[in-house]
Every structure is written in structure tokens, then in C-alpha cells.
N, C-alpha and C positions, 0 to 999 in steps of 0.2 A: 529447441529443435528436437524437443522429445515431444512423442505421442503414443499412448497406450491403444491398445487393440480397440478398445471400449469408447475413447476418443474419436477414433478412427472411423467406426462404426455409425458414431450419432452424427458426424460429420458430414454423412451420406455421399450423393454421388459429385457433393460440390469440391472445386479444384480448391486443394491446400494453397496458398501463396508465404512464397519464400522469401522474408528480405530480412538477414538481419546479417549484424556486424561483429565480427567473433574478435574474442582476446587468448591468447597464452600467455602463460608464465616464458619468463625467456630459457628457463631451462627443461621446459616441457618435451624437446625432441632430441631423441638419445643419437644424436648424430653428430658426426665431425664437421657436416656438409651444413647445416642449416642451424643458424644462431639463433634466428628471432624472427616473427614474423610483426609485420605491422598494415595496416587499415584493410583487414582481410574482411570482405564484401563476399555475403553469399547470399545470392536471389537462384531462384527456380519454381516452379508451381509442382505439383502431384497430384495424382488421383488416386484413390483406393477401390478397388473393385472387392465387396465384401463377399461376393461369392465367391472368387478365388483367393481370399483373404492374402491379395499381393497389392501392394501402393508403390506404382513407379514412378519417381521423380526426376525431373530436369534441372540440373542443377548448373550454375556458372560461378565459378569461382573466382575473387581477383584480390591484386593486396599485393606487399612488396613482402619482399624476404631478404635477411640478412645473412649471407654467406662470406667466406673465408675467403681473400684472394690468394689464389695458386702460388702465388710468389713472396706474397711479404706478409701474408694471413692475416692482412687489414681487412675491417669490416668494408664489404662491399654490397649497396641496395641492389637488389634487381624485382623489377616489376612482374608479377603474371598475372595470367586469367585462363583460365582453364577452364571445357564443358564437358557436362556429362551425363547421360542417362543409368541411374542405379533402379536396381527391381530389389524388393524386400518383399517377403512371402514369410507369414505368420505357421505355414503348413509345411512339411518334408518335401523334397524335391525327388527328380528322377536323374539318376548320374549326369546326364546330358545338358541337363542346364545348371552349366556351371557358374553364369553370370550372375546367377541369383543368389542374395544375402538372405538366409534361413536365417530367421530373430529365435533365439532360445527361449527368452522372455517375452512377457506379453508387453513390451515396449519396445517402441522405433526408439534408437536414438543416431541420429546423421553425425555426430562430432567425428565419432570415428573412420567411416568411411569419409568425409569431406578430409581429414588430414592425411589419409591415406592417399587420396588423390592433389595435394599438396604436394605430397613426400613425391611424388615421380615428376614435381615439375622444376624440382631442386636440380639446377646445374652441375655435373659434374668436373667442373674447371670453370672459375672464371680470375680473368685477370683484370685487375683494375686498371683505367686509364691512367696513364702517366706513373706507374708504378716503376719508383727506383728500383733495379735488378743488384740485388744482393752481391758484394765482391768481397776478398779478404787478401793475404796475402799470397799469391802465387795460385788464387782462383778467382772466378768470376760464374755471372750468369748470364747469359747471353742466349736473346732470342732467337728461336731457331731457324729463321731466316741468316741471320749474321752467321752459324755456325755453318750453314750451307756454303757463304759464300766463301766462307776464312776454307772449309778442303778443298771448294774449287780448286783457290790460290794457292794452295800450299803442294808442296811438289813430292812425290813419293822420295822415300828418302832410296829405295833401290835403284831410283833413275836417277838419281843426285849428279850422280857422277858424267854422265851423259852430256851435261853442261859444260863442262871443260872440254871436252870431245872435238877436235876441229878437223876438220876435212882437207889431209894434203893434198897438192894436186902436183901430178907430175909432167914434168917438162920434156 
């Protein structure tokens, strides 16, 4: 998924087509949030316009990702796919178009933008099904529904007293 300027050029005005199948190291992504990815699929087509010397590509990403569960920080898959339109420009830009990837060198290479748009589809919390909630002695973990209902029930201890309180009536 690398293409030099010169490449790009003799290529002419026919549509690049995108399909291949990308691997990582599992400790390729410096993050707490994403362990591993697996059968990451990226197809898209591109064009190059060599007179503006920019090739914008369509890209669709998919593949499962291996992240932490929120709770017991077992490995949990979760599936994505993500799309997207990137514009690369071999030429200096004007402040305003910020969308555009400026190549310093005279090579495309997509690895980098494609895990970049990976990396924002990384979950910030996920819990896995049927995840036993951690306890010890004299704590627990408990989902936040249950903690909702436990101060429904539970009684201000300022009005504690209020309970013994009886209403005499006089005769």
C-alpha cells in the first residue's frame, strides 16, 4: 500500500483498486485501549489527478480488535468497519485545507493513516458478557444500575430517626 510519485504518474488516469489484508505485531499499538488486531480487510479504489499532483482515496476498513474489559481486563473481540475518504497532495497546501495529508516524500504510504483511522474506532469501555464483577472483603463491584437501586432503598440516616416517630392522638 505504498506508491511513489513516479508510480502514481505512469498509472495515469486509471482508478488504483484497494483490497488487501493487513497484519500487526501485537505490540505494534502503544496503547492501554487496543491489544491486537485480527483479519483487518482494507478495500477502496483511488484516483490520482497528476496535475494537482493529489490522489484521493476511498477507503473501508474492517477486522476485529482485541481490547481490555473495563472490569476484569480480559481480552474482549470486538468487530469494526469503518469508511473513509483521505486526499494526499504531493504539493504544499493553503491553511484552509486542513483535510489534506502533505507527503514529505516522494511516496504514498496508507499504513499510517489506515491505523490512525483504526485507533478512533477503538472503544472507550467495553465490558464483556457475563463478566464476573470483582469483590473482596468488605467490597464489591456492582453495576450501576444495582447501586442506583441499593440508595433508592437506603434511608438517609438524618431521617433515621423519623421511623420511630408515632403520631399521638388526643382524646
Amino acid at each position: 500500500m505504498k506508491w511513489s510519485k513516479a508510480e502514481l504518474n505512469r498509472h495515469g488516469n486509471q482508478d488504483l483498486v484497494i483490497d488487501e489484508t493487513l497484519t500487526w505485531e501485537r505490540d505494534c499499538f502503544a496503547t492501554d485501549r487496543l491489544r491486537e488486531l485480527k483479519n483487518v480487510v482494507v478495500t477502496g479504489s483511488g484516483r490520482y489527478d497528476a496535475s494537482s499532483q493529489r490522489l484521493e482515496v476511498d477507503l473501508t476498513i474492517s477486522g476485529e480488535m482485541i481490547v481490555p474489559c473495563a472490569v476484569t481486563l480480559e481480552d474482549v473481540e470486538v468487530p469494526f468497519e469503518t469508511s473513509s475518504t483521505e486526499i494526499f497532495s504531493f504539493l504544499p497546501v493553503k491553511e484552509d485545507e486542513e483535510e489534506v495529508h502533505v507527503l514529505k516524500d516522494e511516496v504514498l504510504d496508507l499504513r499510517p493513516v489506515i491505523e490512525q483511522l483504526i485507533l478512533l474506532e477503538v472503544p472507550l469501555k467495553v465490558v464483556k458478557d457475563g463478566a464476573q464483577y470483582p469483590k473482596g472483603e468488605g467490597w464489591e463491584v456492582v453495576r450501576e444500575e444495582e447501586h442506583r437501586l441499593q440508595k433508592r432503598q437506603e434511608i438517609d440516616p438524618r431521617l433515621a430517626k423519623l421511623k420511630e416517630f408515632k403520631v399521638q392522638e388526643d382524646d
